[in-house]
Every structure is written in C-alpha cells, then in structure tokens.
C-alpha positions, 0 to 999 in steps of 0.5 A, spaced: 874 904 548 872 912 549 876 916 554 874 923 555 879 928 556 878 937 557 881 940 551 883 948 552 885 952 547 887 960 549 886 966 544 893 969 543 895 973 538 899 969 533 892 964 534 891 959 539 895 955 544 892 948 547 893 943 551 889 937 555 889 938 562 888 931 564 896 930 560 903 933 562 905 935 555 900 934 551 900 941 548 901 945 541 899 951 538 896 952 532 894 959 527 886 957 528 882 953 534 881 947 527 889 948 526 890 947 534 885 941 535 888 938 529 895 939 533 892 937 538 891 929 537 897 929 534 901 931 541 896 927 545 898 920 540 905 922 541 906 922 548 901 917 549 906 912 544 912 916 547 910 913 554 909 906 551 916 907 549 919 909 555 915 904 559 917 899 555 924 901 555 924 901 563 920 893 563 925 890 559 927 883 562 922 884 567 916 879 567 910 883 569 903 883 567 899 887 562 892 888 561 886 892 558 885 899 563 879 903 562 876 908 566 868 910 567 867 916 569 860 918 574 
C-alpha cells in the first residue's frame, strides 16, 4: 500500500524542524534536512503505532469489524 503524505521542513538556526501536514503530531527536528527526514519516519511510525494502540484500548470488548482502507488520491 502507498500513501503520499507532504513533508515540510523549515530552516532555523539550530538546522531543521519537520512535520507532516496531513498528521497531528508527527513532528521532529533534526541538525540536517537528512537527520530530519530520517526523524521524521520515525515520528510518523510512532503515532501511527500509538494510535493503534489507543484505538485498540478504546475497542476492548467490543465486537467491531476491521478491514483494509486505502486512500486514491485524483
């Protein structure tokens, strides 16, 4: 499955701060745009697994129905 997502990266002086547009709370910094891109699949794994979880948590003893979602853009 491929999603595209947008990446933006912002100059400052201590290097870069990132985030994805389309994620609340996927956001990191890094010392070089590649330092910061590579933080940056790192923060997007960990809210993605982190909002499993809570969901998870939250479904507990109920009987619900899960199946793949794949978004096509135009």
């Amino acid at each position: 499955m491929t999603m595209q997502l947008t990446a933006v990266f912002e100059k400052v002086p201590e290097g870069y701060i990132a985030f994805v547009e389309e994620l609340p709370g996927a956001n990191t910094q890094g010392a070089t745009m590649e330092e910061a891109r590579t933080n940056l699949q790192e923060a997007v794994e960990m809210v993605l697994d982190a909002n499993r979880v809570l969901a998870e948590e939250s479904l507990n003893g109920h009987t619900v129905i899960r199946e793949a979602f794949v978004i096509v853009s135009k």
